[in-house]
N, CA, C and O atoms as a DFTB+ gen file, in Angstrom:
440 C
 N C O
     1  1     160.500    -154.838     -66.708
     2  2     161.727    -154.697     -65.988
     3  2     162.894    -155.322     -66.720
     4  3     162.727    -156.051     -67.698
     5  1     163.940    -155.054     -66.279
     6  2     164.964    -155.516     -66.926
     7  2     165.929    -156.823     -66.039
     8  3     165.934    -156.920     -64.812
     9  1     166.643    -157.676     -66.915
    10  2     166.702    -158.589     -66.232
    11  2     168.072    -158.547     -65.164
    12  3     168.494    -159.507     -64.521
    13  1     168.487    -157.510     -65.172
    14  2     169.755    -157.081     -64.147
    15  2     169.168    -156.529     -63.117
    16  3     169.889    -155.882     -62.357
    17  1     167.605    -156.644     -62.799
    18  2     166.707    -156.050     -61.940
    19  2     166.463    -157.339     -60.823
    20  3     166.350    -157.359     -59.598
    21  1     166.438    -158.597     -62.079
    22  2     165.944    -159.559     -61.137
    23  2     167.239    -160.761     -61.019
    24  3     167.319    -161.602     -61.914
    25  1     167.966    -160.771     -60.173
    26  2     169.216    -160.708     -60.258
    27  2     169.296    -162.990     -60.006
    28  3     170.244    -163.645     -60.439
    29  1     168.337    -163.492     -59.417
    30  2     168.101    -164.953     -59.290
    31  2     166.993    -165.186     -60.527
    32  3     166.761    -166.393     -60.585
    33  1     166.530    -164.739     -61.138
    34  2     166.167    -165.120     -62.207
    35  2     167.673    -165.194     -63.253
    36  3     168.246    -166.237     -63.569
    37  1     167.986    -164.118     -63.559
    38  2     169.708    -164.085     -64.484
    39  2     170.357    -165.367     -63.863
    40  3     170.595    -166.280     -64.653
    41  1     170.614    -165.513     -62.784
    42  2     171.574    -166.576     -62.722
    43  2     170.494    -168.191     -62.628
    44  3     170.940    -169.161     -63.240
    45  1     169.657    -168.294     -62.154
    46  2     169.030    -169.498     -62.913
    47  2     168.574    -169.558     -63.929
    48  3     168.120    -170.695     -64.056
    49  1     168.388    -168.918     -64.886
    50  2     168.699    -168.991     -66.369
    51  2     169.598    -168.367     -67.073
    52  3     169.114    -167.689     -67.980
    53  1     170.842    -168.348     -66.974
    54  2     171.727    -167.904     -67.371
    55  2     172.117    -168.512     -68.953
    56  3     172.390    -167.867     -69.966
    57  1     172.005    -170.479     -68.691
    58  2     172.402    -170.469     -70.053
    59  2     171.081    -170.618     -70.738
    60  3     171.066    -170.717     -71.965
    61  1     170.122    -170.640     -70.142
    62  2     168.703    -170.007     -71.408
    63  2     168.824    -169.045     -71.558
    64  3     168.154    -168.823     -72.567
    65  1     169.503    -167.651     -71.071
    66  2     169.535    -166.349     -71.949
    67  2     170.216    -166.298     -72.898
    68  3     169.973    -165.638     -73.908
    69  1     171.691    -167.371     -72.597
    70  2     172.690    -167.272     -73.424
    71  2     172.397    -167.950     -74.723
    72  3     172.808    -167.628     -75.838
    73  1     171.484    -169.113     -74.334
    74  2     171.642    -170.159     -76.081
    75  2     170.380    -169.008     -76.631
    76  3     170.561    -168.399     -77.686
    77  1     169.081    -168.787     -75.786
    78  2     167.981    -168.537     -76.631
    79  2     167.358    -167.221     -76.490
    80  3     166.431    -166.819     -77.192
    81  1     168.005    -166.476     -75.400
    82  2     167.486    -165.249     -75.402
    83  2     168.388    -163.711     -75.635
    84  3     168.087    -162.523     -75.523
    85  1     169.549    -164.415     -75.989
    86  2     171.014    -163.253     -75.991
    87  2     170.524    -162.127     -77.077
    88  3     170.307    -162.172     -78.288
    89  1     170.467    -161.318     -76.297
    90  2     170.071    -159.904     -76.787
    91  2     170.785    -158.487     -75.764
    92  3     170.841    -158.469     -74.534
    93  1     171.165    -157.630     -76.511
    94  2     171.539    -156.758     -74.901
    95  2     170.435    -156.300     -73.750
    96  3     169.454    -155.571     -73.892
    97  1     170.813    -156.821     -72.829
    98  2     169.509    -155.994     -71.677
    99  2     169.008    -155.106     -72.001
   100  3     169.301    -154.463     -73.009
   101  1     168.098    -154.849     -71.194
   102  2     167.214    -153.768     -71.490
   103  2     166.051    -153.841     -71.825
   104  3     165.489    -154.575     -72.638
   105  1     165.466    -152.564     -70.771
   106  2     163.959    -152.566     -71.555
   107  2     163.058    -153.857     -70.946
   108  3     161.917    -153.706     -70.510
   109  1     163.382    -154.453     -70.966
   110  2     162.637    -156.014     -70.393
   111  2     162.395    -157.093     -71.538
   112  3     161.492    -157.930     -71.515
   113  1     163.423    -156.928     -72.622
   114  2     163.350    -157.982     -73.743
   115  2     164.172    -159.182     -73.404
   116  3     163.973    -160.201     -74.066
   117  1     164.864    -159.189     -72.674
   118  2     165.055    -160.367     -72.049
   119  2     164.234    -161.453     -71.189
   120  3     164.044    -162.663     -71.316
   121  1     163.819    -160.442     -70.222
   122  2     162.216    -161.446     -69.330
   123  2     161.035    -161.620     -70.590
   124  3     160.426    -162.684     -70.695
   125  1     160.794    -160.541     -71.471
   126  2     159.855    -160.675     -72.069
   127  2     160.241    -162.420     -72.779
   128  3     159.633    -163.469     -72.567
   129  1     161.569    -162.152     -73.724
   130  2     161.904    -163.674     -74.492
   131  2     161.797    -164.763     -73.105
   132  3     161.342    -165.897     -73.250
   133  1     162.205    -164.328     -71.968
   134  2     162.006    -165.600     -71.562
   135  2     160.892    -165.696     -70.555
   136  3     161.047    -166.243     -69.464
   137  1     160.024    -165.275     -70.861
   138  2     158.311    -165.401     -70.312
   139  2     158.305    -166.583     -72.160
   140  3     158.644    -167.765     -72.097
   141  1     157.925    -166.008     -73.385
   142  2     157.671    -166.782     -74.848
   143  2     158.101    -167.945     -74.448
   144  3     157.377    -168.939     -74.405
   145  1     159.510    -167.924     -74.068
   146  2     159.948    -168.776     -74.350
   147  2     159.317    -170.163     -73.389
   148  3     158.892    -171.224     -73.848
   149  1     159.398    -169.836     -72.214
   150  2     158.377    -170.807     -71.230
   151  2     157.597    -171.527     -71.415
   152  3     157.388    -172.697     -71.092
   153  1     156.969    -170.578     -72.146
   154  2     155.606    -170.875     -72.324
   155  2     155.290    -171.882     -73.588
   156  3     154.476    -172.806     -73.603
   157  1     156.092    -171.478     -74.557
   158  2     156.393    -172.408     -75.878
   159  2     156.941    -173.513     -75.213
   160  3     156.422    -174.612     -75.406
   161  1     158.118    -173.381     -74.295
   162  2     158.513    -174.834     -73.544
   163  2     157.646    -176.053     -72.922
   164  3     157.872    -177.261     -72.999
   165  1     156.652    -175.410     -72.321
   166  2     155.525    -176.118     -71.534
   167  2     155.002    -176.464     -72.947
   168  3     155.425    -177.578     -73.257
   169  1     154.176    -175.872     -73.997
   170  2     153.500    -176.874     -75.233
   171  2     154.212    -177.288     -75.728
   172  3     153.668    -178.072     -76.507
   173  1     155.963    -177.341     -75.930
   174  2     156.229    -178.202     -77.135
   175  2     157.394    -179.207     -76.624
   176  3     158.131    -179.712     -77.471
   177  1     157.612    -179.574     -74.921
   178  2     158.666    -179.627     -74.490
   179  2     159.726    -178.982     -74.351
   180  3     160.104    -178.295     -75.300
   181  1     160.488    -179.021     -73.149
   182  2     161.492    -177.949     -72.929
   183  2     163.045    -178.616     -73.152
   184  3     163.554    -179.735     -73.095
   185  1     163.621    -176.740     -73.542
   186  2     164.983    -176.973     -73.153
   187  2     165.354    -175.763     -72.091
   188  3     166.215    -174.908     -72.298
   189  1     164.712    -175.844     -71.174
   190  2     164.308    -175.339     -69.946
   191  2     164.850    -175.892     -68.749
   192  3     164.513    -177.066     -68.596
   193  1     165.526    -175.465     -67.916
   194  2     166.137    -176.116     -66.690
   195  2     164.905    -175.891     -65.333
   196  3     164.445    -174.814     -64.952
   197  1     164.684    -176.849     -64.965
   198  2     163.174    -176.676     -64.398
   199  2     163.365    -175.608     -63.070
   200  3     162.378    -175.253     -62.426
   201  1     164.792    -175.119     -62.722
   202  2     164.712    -173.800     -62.087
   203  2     164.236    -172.437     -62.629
   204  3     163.374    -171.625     -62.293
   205  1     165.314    -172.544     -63.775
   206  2     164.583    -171.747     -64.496
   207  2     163.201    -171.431     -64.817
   208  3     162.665    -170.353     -64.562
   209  1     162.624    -172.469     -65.417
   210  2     161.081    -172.387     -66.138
   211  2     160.380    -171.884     -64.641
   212  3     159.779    -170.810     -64.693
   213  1     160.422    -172.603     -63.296
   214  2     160.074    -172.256     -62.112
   215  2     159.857    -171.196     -61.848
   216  3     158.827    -170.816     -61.291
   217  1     161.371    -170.058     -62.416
   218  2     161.289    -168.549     -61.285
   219  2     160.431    -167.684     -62.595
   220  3     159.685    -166.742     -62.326
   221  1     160.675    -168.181     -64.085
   222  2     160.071    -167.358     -65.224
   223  2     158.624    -167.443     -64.933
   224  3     158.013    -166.389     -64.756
   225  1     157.792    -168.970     -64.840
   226  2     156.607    -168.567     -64.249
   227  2     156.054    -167.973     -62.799
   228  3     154.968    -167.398     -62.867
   229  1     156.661    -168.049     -61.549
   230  2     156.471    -167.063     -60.665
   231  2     156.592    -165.396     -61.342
   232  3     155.845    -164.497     -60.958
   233  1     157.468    -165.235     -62.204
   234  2     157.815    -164.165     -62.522
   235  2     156.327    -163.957     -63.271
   236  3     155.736    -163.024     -62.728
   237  1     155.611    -164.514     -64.281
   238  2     154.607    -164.379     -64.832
   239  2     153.224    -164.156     -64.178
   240  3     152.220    -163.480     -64.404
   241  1     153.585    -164.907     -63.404
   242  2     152.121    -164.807     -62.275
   243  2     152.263    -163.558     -61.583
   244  3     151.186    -162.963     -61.548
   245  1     153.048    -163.045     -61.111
   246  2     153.706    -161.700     -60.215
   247  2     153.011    -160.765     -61.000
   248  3     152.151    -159.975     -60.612
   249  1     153.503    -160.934     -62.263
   250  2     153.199    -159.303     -63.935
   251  2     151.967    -159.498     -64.083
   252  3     151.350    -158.480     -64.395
   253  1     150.989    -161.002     -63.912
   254  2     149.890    -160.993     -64.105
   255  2     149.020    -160.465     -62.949
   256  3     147.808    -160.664     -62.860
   257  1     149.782    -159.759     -62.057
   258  2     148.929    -159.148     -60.364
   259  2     149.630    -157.477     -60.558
   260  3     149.085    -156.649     -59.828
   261  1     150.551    -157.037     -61.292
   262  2     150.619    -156.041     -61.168
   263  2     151.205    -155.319     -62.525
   264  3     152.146    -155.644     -63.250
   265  1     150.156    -154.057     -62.600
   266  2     150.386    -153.577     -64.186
   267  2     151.421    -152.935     -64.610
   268  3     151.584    -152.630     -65.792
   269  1     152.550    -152.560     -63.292
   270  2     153.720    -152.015     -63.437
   271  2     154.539    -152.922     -64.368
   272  3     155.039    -152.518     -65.418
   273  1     154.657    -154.427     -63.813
   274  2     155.528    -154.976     -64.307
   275  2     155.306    -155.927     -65.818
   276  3     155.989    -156.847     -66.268
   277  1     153.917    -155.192     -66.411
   278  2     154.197    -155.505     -67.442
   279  2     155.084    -155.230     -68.718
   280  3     155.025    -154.019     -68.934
   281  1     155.584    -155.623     -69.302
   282  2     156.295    -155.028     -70.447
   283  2     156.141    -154.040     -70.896
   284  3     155.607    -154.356     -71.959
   285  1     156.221    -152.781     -70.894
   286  2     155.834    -151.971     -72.420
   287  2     154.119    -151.551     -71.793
   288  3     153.386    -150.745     -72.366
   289  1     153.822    -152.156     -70.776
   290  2     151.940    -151.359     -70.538
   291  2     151.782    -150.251     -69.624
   292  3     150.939    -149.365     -69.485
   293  1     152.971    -150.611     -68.980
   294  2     153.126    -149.294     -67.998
   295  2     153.018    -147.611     -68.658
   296  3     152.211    -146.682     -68.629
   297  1     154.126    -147.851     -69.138
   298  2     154.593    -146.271     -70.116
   299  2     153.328    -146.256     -71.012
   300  3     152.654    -145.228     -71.081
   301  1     153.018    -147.282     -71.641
   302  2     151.696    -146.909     -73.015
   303  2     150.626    -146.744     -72.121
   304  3     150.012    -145.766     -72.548
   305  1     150.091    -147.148     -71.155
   306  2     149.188    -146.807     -70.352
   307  2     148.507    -146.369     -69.326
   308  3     147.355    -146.493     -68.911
   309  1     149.829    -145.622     -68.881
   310  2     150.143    -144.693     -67.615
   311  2     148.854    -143.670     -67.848
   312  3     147.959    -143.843     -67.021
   313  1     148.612    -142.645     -68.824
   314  2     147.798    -141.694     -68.758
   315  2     146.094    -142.282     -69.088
   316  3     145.206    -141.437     -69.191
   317  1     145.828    -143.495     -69.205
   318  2     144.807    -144.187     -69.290
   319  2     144.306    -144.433     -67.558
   320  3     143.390    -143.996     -66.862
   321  1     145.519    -145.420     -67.335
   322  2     144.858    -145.367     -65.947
   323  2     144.882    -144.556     -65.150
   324  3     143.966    -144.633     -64.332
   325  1     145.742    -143.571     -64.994
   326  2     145.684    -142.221     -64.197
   327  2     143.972    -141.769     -64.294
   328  3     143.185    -141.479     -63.394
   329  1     143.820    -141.836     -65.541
   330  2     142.105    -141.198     -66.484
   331  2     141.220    -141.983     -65.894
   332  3     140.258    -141.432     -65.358
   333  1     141.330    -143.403     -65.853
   334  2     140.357    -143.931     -66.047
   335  2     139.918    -145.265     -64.549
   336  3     138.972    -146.037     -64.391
   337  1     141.081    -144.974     -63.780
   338  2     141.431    -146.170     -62.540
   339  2     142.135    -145.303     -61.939
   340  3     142.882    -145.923     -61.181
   341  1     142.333    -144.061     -61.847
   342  2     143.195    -143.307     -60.631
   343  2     142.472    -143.787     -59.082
   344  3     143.265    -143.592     -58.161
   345  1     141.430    -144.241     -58.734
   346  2     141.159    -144.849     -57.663
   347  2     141.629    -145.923     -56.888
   348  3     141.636    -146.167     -55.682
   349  1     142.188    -146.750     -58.338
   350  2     142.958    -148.540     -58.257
   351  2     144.259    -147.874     -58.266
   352  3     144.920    -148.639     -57.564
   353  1     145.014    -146.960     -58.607
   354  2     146.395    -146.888     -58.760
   355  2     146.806    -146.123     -57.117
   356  3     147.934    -146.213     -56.631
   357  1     145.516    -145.305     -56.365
   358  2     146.133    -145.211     -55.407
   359  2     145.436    -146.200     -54.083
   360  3     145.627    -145.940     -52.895
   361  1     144.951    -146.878     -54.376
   362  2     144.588    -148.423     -53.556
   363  2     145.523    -149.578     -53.277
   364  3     146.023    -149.925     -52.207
   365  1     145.664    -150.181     -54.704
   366  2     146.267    -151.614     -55.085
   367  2     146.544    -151.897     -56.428
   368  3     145.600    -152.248     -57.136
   369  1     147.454    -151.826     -56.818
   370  2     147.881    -151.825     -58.047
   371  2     147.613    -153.075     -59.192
   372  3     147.851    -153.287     -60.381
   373  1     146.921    -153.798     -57.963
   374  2     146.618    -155.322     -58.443
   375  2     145.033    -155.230     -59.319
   376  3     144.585    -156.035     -60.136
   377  1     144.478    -154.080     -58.860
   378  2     143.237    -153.772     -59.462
   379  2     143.286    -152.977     -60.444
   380  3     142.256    -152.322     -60.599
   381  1     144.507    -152.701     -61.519
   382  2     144.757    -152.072     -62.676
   383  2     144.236    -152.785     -63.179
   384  3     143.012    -152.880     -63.084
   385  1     145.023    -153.622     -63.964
   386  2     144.772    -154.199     -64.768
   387  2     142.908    -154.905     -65.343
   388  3     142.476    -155.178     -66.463
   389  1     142.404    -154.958     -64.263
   390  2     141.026    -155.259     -63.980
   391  2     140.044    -154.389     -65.063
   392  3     139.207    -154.704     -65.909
   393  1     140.708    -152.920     -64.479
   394  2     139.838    -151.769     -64.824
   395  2     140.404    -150.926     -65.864
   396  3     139.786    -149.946     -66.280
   397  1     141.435    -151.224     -66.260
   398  2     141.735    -150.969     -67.783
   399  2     141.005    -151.953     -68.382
   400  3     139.906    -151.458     -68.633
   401  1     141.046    -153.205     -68.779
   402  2     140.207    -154.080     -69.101
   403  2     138.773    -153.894     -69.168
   404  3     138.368    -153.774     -70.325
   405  1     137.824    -153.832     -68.204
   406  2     136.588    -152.962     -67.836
   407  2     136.116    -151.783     -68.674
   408  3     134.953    -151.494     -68.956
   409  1     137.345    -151.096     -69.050
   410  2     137.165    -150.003     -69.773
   411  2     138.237    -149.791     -70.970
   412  3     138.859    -148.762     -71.235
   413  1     138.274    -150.847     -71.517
   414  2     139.114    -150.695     -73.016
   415  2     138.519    -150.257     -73.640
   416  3     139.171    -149.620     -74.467
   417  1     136.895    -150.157     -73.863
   418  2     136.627    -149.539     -75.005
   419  2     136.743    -147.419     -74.705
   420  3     136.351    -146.493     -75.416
   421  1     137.174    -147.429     -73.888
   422  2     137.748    -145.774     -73.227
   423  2     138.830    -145.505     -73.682
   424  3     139.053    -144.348     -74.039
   425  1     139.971    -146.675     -73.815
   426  2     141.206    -146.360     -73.705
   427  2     141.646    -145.400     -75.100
   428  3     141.136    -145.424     -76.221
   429  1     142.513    -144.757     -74.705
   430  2     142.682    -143.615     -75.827
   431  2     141.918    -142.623     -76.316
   432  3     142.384    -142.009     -77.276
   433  1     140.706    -142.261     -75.840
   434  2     140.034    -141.192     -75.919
   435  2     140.216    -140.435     -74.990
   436  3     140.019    -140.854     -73.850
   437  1     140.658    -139.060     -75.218
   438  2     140.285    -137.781     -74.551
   439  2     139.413    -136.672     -74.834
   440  3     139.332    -135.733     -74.043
């Protein structure tokens, strides 16, 4: 997702986008830099405003329950799970990710 999507994440990290993640929106390279960036914060100490680091990991835990909101896995793996989890995609979306996993060694064969 993009970060004009998640509109209290942008403004509690506003000046972590600005010093370390300034790039033009889009696409989700903004949440993506500031998911890295978090995460590098937590092992090496932060320059992280602990609201911030707060809503980036809720935000992480959220993408880690649903395969939509991962970066870039949705679109590359839309016709996988349609193939291979069309059961989980019209259930709970929380059980994608599970069963792509389950069946990576499938993925990309037709």
């Amino acid at each position: 997702g993009d970060i004009t999507m998640r509109p209290k994440m942008s403004f509690l990290c506003k000046q972590e986008i600005q010093t370390l993640c300034s790039m033009p929106s889009g696409h989700g390279q903004v949440i993506a830099c500031l998911q890295d960036r978090a995460l590098e914060s937590s092992i090496r100490g932060s320059r992280f405003s602990e609201q911030c680091k707060e809503i980036v990991q809720m935000d992480i835990v959220a993408s880690n329950h649903d395969w939509q909101l991962k970066f870039g896995l949705h679109k590359a793996c839309n016709v996988d799970a349609g193939r291979l989890c069309g059961e989980h995609l019209l259930m709970s979306s929380s059980q994608v990710l599970p069963c792509l996993k389950a069946n990576a060694d499938n993925i990309g064969d037709v």
